[in-house]
VOBA-1610 file (N, C-alpha, C; in pm, whole numbers, padded with zeros to 5 digits, always signed):
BEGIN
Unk+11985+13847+10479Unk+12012+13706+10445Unk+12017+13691+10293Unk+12126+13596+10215Unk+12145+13625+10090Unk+12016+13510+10055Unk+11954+13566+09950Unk+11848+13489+09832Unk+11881+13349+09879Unk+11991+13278+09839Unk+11983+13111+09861Unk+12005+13076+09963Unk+12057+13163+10025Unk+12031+13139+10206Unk+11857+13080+10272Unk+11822+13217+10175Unk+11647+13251+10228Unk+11575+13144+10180Unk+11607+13064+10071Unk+11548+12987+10000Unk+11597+12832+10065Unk+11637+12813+10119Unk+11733+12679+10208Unk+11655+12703+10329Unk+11628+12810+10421Unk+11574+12829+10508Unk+11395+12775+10487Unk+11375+12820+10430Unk+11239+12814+10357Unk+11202+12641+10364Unk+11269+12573+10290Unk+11264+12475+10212Unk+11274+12348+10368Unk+11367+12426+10426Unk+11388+12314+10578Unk+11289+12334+10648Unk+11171+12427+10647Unk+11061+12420+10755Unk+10906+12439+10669Unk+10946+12370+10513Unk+10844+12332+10522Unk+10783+12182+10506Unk+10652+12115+10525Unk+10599+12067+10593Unk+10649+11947+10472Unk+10639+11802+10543Unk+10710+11660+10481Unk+10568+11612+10509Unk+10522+11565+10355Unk+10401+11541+10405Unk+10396+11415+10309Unk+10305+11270+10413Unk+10259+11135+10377Unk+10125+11143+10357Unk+10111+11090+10262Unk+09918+11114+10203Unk+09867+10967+10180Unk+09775+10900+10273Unk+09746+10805+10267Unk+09597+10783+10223Unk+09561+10724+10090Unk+09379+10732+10053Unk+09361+10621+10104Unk+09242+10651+10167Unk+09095+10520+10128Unk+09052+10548+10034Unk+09049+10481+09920Unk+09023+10537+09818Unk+08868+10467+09788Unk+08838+10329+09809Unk+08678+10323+09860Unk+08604+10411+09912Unk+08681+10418+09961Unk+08547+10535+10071Unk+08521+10691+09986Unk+08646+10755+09947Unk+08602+10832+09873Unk+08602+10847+09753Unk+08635+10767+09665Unk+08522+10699+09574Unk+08416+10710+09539Unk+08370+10622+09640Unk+08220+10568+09652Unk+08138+10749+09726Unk+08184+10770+09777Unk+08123+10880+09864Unk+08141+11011+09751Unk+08253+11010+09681Unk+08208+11112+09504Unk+08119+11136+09431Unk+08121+10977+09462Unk+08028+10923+09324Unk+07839+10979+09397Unk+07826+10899+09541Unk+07714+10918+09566Unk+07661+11072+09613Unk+07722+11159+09634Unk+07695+11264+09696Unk+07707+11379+09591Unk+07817+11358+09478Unk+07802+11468+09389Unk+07796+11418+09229Unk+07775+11275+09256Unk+07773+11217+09113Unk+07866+11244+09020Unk+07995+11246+09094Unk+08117+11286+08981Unk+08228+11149+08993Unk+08276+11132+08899Unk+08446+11082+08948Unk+08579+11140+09019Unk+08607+11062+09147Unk+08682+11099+09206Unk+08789+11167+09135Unk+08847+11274+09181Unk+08971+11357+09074Unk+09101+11328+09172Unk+09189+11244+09142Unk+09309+11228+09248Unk+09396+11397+09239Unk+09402+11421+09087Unk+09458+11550+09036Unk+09455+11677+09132Unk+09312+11688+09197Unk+09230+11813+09220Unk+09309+11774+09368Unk+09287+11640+09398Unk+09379+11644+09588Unk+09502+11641+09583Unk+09535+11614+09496Unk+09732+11615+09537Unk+09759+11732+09462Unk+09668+11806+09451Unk+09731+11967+09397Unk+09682+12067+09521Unk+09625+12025+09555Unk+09562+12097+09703Unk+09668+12063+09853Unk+09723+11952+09780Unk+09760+11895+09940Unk+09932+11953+09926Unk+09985+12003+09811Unk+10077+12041+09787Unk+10101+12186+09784Unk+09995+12228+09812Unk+10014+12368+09870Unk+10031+12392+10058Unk+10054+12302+10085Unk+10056+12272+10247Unk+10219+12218+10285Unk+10283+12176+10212Unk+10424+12129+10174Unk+10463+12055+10074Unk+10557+11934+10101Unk+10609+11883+10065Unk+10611+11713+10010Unk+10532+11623+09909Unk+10507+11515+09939Unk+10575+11466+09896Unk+10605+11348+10004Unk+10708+11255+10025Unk+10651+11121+09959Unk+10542+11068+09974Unk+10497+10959+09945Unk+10347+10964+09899Unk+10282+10859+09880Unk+10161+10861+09877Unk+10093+10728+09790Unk+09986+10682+09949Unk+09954+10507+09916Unk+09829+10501+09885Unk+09793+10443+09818Unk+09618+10435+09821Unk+09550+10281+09841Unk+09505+10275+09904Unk+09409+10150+09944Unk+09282+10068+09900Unk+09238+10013+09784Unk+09141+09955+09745Unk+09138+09879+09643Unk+09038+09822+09622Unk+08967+09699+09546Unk+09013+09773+09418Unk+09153+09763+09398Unk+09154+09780+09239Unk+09154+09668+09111Unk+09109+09606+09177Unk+09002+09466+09056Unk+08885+09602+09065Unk+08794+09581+09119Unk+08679+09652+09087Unk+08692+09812+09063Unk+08803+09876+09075Unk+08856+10050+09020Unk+08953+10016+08934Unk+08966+09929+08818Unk+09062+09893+08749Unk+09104+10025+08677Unk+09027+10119+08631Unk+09019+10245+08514Unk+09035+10364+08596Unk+09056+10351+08742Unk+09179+10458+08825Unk+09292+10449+08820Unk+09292+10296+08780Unk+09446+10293+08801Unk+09589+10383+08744Unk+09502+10390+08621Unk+09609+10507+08513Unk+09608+10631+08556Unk+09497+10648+08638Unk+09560+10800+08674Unk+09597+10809+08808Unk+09612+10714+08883Unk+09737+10685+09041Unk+09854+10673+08959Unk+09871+10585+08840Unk+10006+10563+08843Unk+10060+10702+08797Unk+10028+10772+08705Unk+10019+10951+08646Unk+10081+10998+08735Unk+10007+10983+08864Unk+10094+11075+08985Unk+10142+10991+09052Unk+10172+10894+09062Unk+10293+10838+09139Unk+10232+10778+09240Unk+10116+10719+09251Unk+10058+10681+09372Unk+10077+10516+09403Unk+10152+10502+09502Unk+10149+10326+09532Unk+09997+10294+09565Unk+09973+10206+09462Unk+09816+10091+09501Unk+09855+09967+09536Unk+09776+09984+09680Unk+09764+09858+09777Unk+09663+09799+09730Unk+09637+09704+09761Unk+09497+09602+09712Unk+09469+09550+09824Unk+09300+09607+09839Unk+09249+09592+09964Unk+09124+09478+09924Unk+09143+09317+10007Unk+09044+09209+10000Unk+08962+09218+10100Unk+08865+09293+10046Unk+08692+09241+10108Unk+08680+09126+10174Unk+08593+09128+10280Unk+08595+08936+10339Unk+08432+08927+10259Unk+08376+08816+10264Unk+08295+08789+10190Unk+08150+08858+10208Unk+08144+08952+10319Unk+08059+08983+10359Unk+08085+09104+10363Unk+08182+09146+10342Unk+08186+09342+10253Unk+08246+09415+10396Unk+08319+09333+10506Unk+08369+09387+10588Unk+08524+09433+10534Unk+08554+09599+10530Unk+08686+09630+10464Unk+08764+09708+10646Unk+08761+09661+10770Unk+08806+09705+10858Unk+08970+09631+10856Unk+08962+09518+10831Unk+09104+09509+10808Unk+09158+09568+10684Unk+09130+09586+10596Unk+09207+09711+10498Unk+09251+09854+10599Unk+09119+09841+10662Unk+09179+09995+10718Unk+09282+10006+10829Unk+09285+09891+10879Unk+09384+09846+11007Unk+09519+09872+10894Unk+09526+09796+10799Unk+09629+09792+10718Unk+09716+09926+10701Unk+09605+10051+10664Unk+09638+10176+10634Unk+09648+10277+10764Unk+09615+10212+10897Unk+09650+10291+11022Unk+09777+10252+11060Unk+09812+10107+11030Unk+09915+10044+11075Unk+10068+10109+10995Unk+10034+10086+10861Unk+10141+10167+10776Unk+10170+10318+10830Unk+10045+10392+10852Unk+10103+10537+10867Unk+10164+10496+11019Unk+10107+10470+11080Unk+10208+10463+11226Unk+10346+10416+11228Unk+10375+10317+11146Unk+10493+10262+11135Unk+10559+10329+11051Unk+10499+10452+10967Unk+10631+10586+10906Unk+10623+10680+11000Unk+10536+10667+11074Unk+10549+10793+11165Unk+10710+10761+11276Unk+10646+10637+11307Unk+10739+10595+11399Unk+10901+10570+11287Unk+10896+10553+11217Unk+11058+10513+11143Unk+11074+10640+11052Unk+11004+10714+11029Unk+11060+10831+10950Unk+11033+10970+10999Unk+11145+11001+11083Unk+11144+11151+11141Unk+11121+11243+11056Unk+11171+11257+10955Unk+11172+11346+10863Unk+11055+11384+10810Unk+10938+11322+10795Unk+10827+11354+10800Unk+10740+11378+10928Unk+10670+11521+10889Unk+10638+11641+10973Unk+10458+11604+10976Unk+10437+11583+10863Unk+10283+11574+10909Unk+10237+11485+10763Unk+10068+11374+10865Unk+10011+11284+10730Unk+09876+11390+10696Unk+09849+11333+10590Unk+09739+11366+10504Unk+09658+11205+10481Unk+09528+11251+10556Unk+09419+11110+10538Unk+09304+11110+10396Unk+09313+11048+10334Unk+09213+11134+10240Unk+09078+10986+10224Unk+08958+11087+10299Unk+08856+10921+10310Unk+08787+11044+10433Unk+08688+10998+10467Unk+08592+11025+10575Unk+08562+10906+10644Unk+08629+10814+10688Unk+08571+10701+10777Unk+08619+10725+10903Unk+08513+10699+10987Unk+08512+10741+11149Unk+08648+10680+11220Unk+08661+10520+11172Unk+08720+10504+11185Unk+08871+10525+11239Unk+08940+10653+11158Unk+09026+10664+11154Unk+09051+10757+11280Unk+08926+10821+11348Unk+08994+10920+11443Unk+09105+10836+11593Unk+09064+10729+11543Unk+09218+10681+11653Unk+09349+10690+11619Unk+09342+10685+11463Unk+09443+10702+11403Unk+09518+10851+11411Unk+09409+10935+11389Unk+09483+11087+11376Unk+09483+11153+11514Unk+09426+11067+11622Unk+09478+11094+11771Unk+09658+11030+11813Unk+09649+10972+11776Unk+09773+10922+11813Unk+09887+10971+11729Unk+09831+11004+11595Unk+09961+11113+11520Unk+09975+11214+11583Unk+09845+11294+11619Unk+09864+11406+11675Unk+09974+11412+11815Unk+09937+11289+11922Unk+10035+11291+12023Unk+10189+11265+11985Unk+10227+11210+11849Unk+10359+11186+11847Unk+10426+11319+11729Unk+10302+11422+11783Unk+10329+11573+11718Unk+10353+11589+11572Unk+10248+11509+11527Unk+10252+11500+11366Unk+10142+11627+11349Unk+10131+11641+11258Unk+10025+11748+11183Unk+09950+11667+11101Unk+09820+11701+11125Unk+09710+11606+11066Unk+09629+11677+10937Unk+09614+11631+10824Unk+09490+11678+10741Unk+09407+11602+10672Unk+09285+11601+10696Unk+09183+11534+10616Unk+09152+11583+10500Unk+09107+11493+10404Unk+09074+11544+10262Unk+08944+11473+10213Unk+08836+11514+10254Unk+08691+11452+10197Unk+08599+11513+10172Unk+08473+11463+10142Unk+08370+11566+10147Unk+08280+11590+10273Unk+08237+11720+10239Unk+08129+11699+10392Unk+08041+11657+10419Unk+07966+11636+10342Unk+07848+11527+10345Unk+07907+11394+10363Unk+07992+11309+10350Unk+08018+11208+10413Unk+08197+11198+10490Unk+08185+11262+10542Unk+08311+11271+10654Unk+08284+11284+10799Unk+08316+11214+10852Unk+08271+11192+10996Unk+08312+11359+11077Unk+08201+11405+11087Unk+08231+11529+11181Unk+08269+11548+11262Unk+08325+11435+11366Unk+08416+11481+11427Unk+08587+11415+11395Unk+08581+11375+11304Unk+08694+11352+11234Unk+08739+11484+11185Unk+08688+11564+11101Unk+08678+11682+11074Unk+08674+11784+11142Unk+08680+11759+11295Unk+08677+11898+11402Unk+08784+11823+11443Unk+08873+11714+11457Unk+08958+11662+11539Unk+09105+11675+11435Unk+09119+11698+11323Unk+09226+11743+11238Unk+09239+11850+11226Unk+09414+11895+11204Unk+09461+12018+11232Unk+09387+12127+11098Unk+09328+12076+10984Unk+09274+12111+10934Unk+09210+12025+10794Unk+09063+12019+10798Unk+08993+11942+10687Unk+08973+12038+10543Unk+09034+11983+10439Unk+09000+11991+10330Unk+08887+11974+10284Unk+08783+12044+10230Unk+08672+11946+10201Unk+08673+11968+10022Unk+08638+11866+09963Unk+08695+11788+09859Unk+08579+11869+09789Unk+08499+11882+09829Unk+08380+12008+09714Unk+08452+12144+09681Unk+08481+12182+09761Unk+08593+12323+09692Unk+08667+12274+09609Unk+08765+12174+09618Unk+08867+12130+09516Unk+08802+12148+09413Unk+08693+12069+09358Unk+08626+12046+09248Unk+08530+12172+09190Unk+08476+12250+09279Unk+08356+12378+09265Unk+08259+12311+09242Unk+08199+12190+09356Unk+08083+12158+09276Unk+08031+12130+09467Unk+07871+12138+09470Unk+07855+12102+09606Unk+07723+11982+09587Unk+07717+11950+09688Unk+07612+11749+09675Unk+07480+11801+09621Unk+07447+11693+09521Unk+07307+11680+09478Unk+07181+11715+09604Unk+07073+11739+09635Unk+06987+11736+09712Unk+06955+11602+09701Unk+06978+11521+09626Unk+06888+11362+09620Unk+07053+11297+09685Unk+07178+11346+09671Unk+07293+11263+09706Unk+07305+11304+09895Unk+07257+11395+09921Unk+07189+11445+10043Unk+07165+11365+10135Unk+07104+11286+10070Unk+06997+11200+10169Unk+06868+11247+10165Unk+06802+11329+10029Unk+06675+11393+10067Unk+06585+11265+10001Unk+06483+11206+10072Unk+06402+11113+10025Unk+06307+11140+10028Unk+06212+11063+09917Unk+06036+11138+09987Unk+05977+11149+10088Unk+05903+11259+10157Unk+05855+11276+10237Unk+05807+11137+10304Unk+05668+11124+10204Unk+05591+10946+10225Unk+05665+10885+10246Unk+05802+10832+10221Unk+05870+10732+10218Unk+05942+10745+10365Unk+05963+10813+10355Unk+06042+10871+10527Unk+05979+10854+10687Unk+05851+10869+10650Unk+05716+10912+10710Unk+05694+10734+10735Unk+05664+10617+10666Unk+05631+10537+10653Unk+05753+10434+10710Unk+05902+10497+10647Unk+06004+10403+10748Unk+06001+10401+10884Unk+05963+10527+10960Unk+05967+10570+11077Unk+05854+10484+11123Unk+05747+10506+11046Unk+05629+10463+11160Unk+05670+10301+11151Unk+05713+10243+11041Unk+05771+10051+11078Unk+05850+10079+11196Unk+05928+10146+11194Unk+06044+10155+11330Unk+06008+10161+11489Unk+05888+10191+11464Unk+05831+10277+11652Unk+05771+10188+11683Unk+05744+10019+11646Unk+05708+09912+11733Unk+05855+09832+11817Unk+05939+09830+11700Unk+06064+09775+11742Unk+06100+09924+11856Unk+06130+10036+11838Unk+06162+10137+11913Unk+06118+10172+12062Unk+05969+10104+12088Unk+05947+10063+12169Unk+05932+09932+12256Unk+05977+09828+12203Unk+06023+09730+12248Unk+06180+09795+12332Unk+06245+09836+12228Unk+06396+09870+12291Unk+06372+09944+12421Unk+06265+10034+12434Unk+06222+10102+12540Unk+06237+10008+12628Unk+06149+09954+12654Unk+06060+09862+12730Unk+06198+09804+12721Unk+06266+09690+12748Unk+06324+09641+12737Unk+06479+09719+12797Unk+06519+09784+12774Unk+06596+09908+12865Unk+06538+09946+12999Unk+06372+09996+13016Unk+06339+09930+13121Unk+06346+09871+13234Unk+06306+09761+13180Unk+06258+09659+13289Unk+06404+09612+13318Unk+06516+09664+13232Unk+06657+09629+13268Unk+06702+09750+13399Unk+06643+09808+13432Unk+06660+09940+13533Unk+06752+10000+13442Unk+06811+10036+13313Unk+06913+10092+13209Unk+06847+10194+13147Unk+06907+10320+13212Unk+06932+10450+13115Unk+06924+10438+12969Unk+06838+10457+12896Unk+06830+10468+12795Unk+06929+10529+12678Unk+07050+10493+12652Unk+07143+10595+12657Unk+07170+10518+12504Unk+07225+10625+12389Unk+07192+10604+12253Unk+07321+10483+12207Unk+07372+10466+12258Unk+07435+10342+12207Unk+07369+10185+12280Unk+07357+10211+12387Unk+07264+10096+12424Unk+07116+10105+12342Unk+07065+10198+12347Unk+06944+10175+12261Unk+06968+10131+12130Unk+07115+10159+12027Unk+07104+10148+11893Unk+07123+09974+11936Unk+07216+09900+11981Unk+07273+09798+12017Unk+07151+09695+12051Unk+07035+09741+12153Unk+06917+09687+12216Unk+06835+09633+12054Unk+06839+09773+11988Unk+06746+09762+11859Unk+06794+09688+11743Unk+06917+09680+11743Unk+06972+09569+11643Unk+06932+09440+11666Unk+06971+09402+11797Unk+06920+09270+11889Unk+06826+09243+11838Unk+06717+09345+11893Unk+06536+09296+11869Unk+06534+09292+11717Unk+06608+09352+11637Unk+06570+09334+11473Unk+06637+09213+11367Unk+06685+09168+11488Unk+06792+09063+11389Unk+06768+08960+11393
//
């Protein structure tokens, strides 16, 4: 096969790829787990060794990330502006950003597979249903806050600590003092047994979403 033959061949099978951030989420989840600033640089150089990018949107409160902005626009990144309701619920932002990728999935054949970049649980409805309309899925977050099975349910997770060479603080962990840990728990095991009791006398299986659900009840 002649050279520009081989190189045309090449070029048609590889991968058309849409990269959609939460950029809150990983953000915020940078910042707390390895105490760095998010590097957009370090993911869209990673995600471009996988194919081809076609687009790429990012989603958040850029009133409050005003000093990202210069380096989305650097690489070409469309910023959406995502409004908080007053009570810090951002699920319609994310509806926003499931809804968009579905609606390129569905209107643009030509793209082969999305790129999610965020760890919110959220989204595994989202990358189920790409997957059935035979998209190719990749996550791009860290592991300490990426929903694990978000991360076993994509065709393959990036995790955003290699990009960088750096891995989570022990305090960004979640490691807290002993005493302090020790002392939340024991406040918890009066309400914990109420939820018991109360599951109970309901003849109800104690089963961990009814218990988390029971215990909100009794705590609220």
């Amino acid at each position: 096969m002649a050279p520009g033959r081989e190189e045309n061949v090449l070029s048609e099978h590889r991968l058309k790829l849409a990269v959609f951030i939460d950029f809150d989420n990983i953000e915020i989840g940078v910042k707390t787990t390895l105490s760095r600033r998010f590097d957009i640089g370090a993911v869209l150089e990673a995600i471009k060794e996988r194919g081809e990018v076609i687009t790429k949107v990012a989603y958040g409160d850029w009133k409050r990330a005003e000093d990202y902005s210069r380096a989305m626009t650097q690489h070409a990144v469309h910023m959406v502006q995502r409004n908080l309701t007053p009570g810090g619920d951002k699920n319609g932002a994310d509806i926003n950003l499931a809804l968009d990728a579905l609606e390129m999935a569905f209107t643009r054949d030509h793209i082969s597979a999305f790129v999610i970049v965020g760890g919110d649980s959220d989204f595994i409805a989202l990358v189920e249903k790409l997957k059935q309309y035979d998209k190719q899925v990749f996550v791009v977050g860290g592991r300490s806050f990426t929903s694990v099975i978000l991360q076993k349910n994509c065709h393959e997770f990036i995790a955003y600590e290699n990009l960088v060479g750096v891995q989570p603080t022990r305090r960004a962990q979640g490691s807290a003092p002993r005493q302090a840990r020790g002392q939340q728990l024991e406040d918890a095991l009066p309400v914990l047994r109420r939820a018991l009791k109360v599951l109970s006398d309901r003849e109800v299986s104690p089963q961990l979403g009814l218990l988390k659900s029971t215990l909100l009840q009794l705590d609220s």
